[in-house]
C-alpha positions as CSV (number, residue, x, y, z in Angstrom):
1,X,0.0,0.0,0.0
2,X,3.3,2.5,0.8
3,X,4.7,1.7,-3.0
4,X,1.2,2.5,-4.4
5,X,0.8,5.7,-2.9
6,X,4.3,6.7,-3.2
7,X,2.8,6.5,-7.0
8,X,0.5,8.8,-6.3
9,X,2.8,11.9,-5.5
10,X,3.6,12.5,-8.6
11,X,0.2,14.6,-10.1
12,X,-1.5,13.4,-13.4
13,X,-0.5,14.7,-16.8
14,X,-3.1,17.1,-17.1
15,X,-2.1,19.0,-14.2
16,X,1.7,19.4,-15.2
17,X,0.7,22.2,-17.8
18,X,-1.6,24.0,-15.4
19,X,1.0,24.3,-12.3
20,X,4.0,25.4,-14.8
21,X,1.3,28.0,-16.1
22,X,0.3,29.4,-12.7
23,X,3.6,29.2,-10.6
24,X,4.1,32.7,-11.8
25,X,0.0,33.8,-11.6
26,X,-3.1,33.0,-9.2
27,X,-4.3,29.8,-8.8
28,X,-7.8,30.6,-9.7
29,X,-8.7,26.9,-10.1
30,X,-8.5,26.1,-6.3
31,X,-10.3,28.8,-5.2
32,X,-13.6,27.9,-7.2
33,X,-16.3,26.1,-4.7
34,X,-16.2,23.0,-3.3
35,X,-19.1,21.8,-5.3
36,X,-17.7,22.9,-8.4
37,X,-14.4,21.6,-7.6
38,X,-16.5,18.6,-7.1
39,X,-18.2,18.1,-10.0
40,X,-15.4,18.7,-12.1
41,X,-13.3,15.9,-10.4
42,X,-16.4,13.4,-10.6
43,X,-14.8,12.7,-14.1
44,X,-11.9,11.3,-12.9
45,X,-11.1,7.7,-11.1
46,X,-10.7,8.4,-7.2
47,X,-6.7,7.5,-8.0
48,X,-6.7,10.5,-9.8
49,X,-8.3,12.9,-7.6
50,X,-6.1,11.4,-4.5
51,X,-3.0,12.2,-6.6
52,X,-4.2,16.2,-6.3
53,X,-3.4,15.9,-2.4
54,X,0.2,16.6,-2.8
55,X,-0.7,20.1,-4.3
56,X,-2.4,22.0,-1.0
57,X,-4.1,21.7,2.2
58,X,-6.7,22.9,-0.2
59,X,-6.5,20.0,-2.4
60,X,-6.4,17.4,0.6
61,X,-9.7,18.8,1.5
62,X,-10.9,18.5,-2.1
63,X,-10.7,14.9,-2.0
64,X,-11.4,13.7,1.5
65,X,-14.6,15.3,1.3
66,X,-15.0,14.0,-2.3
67,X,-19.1,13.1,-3.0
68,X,-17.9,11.2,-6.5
69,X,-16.0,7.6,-6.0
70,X,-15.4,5.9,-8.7
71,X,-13.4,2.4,-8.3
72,X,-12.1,0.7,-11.7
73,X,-9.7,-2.3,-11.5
74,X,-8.8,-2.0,-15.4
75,X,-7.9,1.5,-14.4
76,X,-6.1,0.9,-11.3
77,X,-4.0,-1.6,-12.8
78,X,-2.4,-1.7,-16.6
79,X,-2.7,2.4,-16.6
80,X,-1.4,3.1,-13.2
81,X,1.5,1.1,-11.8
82,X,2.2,-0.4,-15.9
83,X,1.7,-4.2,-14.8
84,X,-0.8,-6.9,-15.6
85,X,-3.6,-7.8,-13.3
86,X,-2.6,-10.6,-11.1
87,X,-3.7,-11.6,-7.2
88,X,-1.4,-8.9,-6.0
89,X,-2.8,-6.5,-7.6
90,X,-6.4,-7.1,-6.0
91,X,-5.2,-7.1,-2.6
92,X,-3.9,-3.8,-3.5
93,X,-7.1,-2.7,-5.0
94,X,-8.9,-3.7,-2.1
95,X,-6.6,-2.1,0.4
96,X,-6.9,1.5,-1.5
97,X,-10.7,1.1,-1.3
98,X,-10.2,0.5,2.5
99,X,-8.1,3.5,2.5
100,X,-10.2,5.6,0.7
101,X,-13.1,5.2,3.3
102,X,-11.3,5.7,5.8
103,X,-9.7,8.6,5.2
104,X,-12.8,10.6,3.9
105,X,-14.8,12.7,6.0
106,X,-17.9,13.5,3.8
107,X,-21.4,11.7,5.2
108,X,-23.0,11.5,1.8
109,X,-22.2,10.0,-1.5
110,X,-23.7,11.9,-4.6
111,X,-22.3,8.7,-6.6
112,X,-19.9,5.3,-5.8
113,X,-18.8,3.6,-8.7
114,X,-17.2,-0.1,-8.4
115,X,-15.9,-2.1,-11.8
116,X,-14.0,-5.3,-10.5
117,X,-14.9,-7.8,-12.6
118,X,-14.6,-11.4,-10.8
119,X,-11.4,-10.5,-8.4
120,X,-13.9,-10.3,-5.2
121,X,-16.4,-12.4,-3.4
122,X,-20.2,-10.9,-3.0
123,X,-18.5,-10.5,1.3
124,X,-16.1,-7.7,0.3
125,X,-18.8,-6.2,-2.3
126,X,-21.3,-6.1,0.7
127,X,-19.7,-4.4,2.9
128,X,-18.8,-1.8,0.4
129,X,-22.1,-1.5,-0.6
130,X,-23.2,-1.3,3.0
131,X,-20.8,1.2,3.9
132,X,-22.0,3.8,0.9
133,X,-25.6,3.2,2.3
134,X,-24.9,4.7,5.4
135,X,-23.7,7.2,3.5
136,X,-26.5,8.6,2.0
137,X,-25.7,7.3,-1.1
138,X,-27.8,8.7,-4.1
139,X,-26.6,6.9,-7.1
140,X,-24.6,3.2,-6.9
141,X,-22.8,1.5,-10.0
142,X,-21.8,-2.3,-9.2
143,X,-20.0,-3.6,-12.4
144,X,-19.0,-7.1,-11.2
145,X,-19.2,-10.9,-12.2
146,X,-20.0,-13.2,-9.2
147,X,-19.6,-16.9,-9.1
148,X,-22.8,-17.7,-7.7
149,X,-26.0,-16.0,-7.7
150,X,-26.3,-12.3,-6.1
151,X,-29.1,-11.2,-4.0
152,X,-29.7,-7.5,-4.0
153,X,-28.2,-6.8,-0.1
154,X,-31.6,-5.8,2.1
155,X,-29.7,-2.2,2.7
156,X,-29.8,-1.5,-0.8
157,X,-33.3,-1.7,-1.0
158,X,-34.4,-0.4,2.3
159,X,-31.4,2.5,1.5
160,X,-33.7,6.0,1.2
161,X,-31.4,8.3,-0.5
162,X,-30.8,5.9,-3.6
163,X,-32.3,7.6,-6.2
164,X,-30.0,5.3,-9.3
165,X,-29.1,1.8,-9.0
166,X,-26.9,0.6,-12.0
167,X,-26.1,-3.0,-12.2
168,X,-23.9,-4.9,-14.7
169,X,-23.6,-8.7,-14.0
170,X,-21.7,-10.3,-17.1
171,X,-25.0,-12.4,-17.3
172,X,-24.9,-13.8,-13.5
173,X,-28.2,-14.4,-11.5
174,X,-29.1,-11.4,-9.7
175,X,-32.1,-12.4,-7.3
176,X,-34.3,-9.4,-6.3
177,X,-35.6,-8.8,-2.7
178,X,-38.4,-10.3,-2.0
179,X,-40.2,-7.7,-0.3
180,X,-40.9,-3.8,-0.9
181,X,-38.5,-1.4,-0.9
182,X,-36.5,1.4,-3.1
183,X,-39.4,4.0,-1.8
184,X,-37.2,7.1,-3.7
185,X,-35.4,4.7,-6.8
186,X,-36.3,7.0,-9.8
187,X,-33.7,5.1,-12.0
188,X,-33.2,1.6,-12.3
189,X,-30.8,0.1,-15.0
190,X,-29.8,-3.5,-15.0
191,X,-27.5,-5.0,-18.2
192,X,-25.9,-8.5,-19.1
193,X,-28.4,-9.9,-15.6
194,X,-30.1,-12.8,-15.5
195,X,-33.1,-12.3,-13.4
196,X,-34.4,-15.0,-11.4
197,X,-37.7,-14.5,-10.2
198,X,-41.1,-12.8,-10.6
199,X,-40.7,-9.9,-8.5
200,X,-40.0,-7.1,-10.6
201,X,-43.2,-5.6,-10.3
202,X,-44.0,-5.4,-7.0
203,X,-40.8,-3.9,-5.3
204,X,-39.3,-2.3,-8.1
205,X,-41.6,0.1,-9.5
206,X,-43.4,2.0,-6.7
207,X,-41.6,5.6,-7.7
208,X,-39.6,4.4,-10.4
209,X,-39.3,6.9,-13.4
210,X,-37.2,5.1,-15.7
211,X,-35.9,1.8,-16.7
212,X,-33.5,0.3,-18.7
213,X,-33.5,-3.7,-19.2
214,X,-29.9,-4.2,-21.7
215,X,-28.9,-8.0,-22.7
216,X,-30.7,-9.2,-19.6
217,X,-31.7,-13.1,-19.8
218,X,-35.0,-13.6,-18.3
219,X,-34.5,-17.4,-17.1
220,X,-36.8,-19.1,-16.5
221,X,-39.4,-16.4,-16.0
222,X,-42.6,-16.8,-18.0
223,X,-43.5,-13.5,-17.6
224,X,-42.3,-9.8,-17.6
225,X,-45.3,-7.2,-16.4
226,X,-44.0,-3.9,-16.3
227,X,-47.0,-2.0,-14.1
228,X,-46.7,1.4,-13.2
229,X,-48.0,5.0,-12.7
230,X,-44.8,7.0,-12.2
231,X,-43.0,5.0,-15.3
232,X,-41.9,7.4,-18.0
233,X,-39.4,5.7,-19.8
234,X,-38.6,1.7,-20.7
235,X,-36.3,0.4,-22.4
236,X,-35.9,-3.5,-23.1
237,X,-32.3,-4.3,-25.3
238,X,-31.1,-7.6,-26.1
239,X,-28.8,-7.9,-29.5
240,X,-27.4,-11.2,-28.2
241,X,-27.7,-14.3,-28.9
242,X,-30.1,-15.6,-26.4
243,X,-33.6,-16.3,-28.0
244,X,-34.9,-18.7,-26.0
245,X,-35.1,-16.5,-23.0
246,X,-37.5,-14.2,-25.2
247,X,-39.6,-17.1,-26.7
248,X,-40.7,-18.7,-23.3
249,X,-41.6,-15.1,-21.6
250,X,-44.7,-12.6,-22.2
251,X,-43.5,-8.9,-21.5
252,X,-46.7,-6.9,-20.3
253,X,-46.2,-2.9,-20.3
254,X,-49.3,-1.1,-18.6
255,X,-48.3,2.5,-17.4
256,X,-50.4,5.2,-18.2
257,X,-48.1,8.1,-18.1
258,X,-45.2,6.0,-19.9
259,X,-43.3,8.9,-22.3
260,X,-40.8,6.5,-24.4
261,X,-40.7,2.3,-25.1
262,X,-38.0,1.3,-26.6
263,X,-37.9,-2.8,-27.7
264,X,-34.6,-3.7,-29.3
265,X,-34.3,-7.7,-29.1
266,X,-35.5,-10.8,-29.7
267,X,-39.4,-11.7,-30.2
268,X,-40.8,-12.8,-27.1
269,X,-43.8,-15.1,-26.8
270,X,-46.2,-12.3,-26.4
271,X,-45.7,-8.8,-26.3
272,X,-48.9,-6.4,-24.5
273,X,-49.2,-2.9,-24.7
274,X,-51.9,-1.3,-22.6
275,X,-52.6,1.9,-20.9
276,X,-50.0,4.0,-23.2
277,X,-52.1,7.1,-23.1
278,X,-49.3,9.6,-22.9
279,X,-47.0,7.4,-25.0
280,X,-44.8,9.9,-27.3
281,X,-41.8,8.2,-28.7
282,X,-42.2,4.4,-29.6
283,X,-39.3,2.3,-31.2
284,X,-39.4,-1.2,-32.5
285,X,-36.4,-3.2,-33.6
286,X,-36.9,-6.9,-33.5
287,X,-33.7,-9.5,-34.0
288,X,-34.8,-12.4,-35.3
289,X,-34.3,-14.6,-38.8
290,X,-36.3,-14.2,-41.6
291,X,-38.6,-17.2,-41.1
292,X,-40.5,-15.6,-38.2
293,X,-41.7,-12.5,-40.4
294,X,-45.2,-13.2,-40.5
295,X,-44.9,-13.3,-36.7
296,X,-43.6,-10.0,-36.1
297,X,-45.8,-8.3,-38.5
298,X,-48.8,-9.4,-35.9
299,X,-46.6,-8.4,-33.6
300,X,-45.4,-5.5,-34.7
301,X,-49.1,-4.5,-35.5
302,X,-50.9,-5.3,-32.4
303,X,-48.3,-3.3,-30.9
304,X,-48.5,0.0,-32.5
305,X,-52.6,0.0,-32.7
306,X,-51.8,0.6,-28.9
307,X,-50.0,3.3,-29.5
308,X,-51.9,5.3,-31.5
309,X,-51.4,8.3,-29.5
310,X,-47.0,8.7,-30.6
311,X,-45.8,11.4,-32.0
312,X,-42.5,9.7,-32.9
313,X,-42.5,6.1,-34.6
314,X,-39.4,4.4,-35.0
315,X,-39.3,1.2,-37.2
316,X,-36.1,-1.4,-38.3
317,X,-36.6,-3.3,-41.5
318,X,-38.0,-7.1,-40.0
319,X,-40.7,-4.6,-38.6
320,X,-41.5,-3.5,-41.9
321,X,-41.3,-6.4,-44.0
322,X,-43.6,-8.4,-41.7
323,X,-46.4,-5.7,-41.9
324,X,-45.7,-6.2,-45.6
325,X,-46.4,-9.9,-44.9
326,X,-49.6,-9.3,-42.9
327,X,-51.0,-6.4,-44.8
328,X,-49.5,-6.7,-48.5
329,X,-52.4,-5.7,-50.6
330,X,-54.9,-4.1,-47.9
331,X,-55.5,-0.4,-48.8
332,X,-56.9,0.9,-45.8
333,X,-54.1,0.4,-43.1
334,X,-55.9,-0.5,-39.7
335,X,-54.5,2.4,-37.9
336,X,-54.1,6.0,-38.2
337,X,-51.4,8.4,-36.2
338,X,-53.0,11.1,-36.4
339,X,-50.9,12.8,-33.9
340,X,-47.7,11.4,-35.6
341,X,-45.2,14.1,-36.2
342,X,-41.6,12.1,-37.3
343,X,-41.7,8.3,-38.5
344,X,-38.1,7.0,-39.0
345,X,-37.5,3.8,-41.0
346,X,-34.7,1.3,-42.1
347,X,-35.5,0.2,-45.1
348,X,-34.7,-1.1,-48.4
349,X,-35.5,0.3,-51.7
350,X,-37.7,-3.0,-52.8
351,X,-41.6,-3.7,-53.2
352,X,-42.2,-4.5,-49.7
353,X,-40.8,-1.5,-47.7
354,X,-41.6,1.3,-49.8
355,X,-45.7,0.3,-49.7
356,X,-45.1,-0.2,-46.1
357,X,-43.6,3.4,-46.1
358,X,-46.6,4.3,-48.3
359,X,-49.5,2.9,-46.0
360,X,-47.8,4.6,-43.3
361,X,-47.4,7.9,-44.9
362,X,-51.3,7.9,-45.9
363,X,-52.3,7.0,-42.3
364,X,-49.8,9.7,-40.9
365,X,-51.8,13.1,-41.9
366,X,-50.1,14.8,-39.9
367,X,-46.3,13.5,-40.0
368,X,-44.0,16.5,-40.7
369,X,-40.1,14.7,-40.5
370,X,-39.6,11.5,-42.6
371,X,-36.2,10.0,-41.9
372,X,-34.9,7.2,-44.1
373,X,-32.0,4.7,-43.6
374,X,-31.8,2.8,-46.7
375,X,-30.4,-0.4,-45.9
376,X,-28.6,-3.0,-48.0
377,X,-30.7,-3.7,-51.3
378,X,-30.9,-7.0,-52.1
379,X,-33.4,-9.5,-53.7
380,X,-35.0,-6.6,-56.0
381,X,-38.2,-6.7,-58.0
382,X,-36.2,-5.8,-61.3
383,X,-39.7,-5.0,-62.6
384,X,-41.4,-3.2,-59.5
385,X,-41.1,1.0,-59.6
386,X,-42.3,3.5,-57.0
387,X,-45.5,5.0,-58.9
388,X,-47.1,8.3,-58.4
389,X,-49.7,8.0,-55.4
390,X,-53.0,7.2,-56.9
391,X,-55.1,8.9,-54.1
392,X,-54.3,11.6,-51.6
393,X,-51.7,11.7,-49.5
394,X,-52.5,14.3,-47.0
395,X,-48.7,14.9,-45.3
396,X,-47.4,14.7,-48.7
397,X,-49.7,17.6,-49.9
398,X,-49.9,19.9,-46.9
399,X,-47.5,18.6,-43.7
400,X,-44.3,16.9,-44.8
401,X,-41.5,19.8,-44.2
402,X,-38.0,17.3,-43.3
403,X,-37.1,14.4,-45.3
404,X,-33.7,12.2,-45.0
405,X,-32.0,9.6,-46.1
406,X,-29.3,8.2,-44.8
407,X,-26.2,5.5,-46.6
408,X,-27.5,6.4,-49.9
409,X,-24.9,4.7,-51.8
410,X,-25.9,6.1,-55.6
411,X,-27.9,3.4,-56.5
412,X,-30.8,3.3,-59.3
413,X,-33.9,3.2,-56.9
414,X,-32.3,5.5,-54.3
415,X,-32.7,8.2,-56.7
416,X,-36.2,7.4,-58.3
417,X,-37.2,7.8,-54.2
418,X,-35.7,11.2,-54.1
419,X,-37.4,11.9,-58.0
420,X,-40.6,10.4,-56.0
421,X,-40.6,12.7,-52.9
422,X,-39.5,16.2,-55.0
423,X,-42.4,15.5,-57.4
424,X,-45.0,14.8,-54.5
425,X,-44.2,16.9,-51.3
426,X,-45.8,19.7,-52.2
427,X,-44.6,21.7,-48.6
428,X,-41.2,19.9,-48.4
429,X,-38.8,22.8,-46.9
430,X,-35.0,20.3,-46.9
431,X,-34.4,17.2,-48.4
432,X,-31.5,15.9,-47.2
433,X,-29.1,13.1,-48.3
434,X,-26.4,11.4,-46.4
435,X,-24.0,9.4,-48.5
436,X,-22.9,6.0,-47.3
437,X,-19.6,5.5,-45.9
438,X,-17.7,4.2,-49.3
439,X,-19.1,6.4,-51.3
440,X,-17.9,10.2,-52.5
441,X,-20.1,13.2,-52.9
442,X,-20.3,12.8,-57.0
443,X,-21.0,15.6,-58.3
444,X,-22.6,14.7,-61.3
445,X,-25.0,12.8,-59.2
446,X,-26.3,16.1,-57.1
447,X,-26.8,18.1,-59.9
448,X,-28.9,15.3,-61.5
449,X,-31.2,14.7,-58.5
450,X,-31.1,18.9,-58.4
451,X,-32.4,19.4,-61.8
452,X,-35.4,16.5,-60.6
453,X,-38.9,18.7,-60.6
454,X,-40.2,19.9,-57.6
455,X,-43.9,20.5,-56.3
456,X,-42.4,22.7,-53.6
457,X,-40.7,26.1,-55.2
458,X,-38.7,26.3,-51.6
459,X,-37.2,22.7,-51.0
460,X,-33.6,22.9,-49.9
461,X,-31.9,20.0,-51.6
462,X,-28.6,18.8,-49.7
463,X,-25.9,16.0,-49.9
464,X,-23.3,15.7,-46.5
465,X,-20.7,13.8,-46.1
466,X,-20.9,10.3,-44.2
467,X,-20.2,10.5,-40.4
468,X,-18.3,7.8,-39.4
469,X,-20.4,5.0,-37.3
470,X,-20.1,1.6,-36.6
471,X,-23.4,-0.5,-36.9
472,X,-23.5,-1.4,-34.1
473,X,-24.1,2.2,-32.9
474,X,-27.0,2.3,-35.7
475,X,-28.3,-0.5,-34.3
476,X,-28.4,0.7,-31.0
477,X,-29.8,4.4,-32.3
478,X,-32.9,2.6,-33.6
479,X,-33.9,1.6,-30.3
């Protein structure tokens, strides 16, 4: 523990520049307040701010009464003392953790942070956690992977500051209490958890504003039901490989004044929506192989008939080629948004998405912001084209202001589209195109789509470069 904070005297790179440029000025920095002094720190591993103790009595204060701890093995290891993790290297984690607690004199925690992977039994972690309980703490991040199931500690949940409970397992069994509890939790975000039992009703979501459910197995739980009056935001994420836990489990989402759903994984045996009356943002991005199409279309439509109410619809293509599958052919879609403002949709120029697109537009009369992400094109209908609308389109005529589309890569459809929506948006103020990522700006091909006709004498027209992203990160935008 000596050699390690012998380390420490020597202050972090960041600092060099700024005591060279005020050993001849004022040292404004340390004279701003505590709190800002604070919150400016809270960005930094608690190593980092304990390094600033050499500086001042000023700066010893700073970090004994520090409200931000944030514990990170990977960060305490390779980047600090340049040497692999190893068992010695734990102890020594654990000791500076010790230390740290010791040594500080503030009685409440605005955050504690703890990464450590699978270097500690659940003993050590509970006593941690129990510790920043008694502290008041309002926000707790445990990052860890336990060999044996975890149960949720008893002061956790009966702890009434905790206002944010963050809890990454590596896909260990985290068993929830039992009991009621987390009377002032407003933010509850579990990822990479299997969850063991039934209970996440009942003693979860008595104040609970928003929750965030990311590659979480569901076991053997048969079903999910999400119940709740203060809910205003849920998210459900899964992009892994784990479809049986979806298939065996019903997810049920009744909450009245719920704001924002976002369902990005796997289709689950039945999915309910009810009670979405203040519903404004709704996203839908199923992963699942092509021979469950059919399925999701019913699902994806039984879905959004109880959302009626959105003003923001977010659809990824298997949503859109199975409502082609249920409703290819039917001219009067079932549903009408007529409080939809901006519908955003990954398609693929082909038969099947763009009279999706269509039946969506003409059931949309009041949609203002249509943004496209055209997908890869494959399997085309050589002989299929995107005709002139035989009857009215009412945000084409009189709402439709915003259109994009994104990785448009040049190709023969993409451009009879943007010919499509210059002819018919009669009101369209920008058209915008984002080229994809291995493509050029051509400039032949701007002035072509330029010289297209337009229905609306004021349409911007413009072509941007492609911001790099991986697709992953689209993926995840969708939802």
């Amino acid at each position: 523990m000596d050699d390690l904070m012998q380390k420490s005297l020597k202050p972090p790179n960041f600092l060099a520049a700024f005591i060279n440029s005020t050993s001849e000025g004022i040292d404004r920095i340390s004279y701003l307040p505590d709190d800002i002094l604070h919150n400016i720190l809270s960005y930094l591993y608690i190593f980092d701010v304990v390094q600033l103790s050499i500086l001042s009595k000023r700066w010893n204060y700073i970090w004994r009464t520090m409200p931000y701890l944030n514990f990170d093995i990977n960060s305490f290891g390779c980047e600090r003392i340049n040497r692999p993790w190893d068992l010695g290297m734990a102890e020594k984690f654990k000791d500076f953790i010790n230390w740290v607690f010791i040594n500080q004199c503030e009685d409440t925690l605005v955050c504690f942070k703890l990464c450590c992977g699978d270097i500690f039994g659940k003993g050590a972690i509970f006593r941690w956690v129990r510790v920043v309980t008694t502290r008041n703490v309002q926000e707790l991040v445990l990052s860890f992977c336990p060999a044996e199931p975890f149960e949720l500690p008893y002061c956790v949940v009966t702890c009434e500051s905790l206002r944010v409970l963050k809890i990454r397992m590596d896909g260990s069994v985290l068993k929830l209490p039992n009991h009621f509890g987390f009377h002032q939790l407003k933010f509850l975000h579990l990822e990479e958890v299997e969850l063991s039992n039934e209970h996440l009703t009942s003693c979860l979501f008595s104040r609970l504003e928003k929750l965030k459910l990311d590659s979480c197995n569901f076991g053997t739980m048969t079903m999910v039901d999400i119940a709740s009056t203060s809910l205003v935001y849920v998210s459900i994420k899964n992009f892994v490989d784990n479809r049986v836990s979806f298939v065996n489990c019903n997810i049920k989402i009744s909450c009245p004044n719920l704001k924002v759903l976002k369902y990005g994984a796997p289709l689950a045996k039945d999915i309910i929506l009810e009670n979405l009356f203040s519903i404004e943002v709704v996203h839908l991005f199923f992963f699942d192989s092509d021979d469950v199409m059919e399925e999701i279309g019913m699902r994806v439509h039984n879905m959004i008939k109880n959302v009626v109410s959105t003003s923001t619809l977010k659809l990824c293509h298997s949503s859109i080629g199975g409502l082609y599958g249920v409703f290819h052919g039917v001219r009067n879609f079932p549903v009408t948004f007529y409080k939809l403002k901006c519908l955003k949709l990954a398609v693929t120029i082909d038969e099947s998405c763009m009279e999706v697109m269509m039946l969506l537009l003409k059931h949309s009369p009041n949609l203002e912001v249509l943004d496209l992400f055209s997908d890869e094109n494959y399997g085309w209908d050589e002989n299929w084209k995107l005709h002139d609308p035989s009857e009215s389109v009412v945000c084409l005529e009189s709402r439709l202001k915003l259109i994009q589309l994104a990785g448009f890569k040049n190709e023969e459809k993409e451009i009879e589209l943007l010919r499509f929506f210059l002819k018919n948006a009669q009101v369209l103020e920008k058209l915008i195109v984002v080229w994809e990522c291995y493509n050029d700006i051509l400039e032949e091909v701007s002035d072509e789509v330029l010289k297209f006709p337009r229905a609306s004498s004021h349409v911007v027209v413009s072509f941007l470069n492609f911001k790099p992203k991986s697709r992953s990160r689209y993926r995840d935008n969708l939802v």
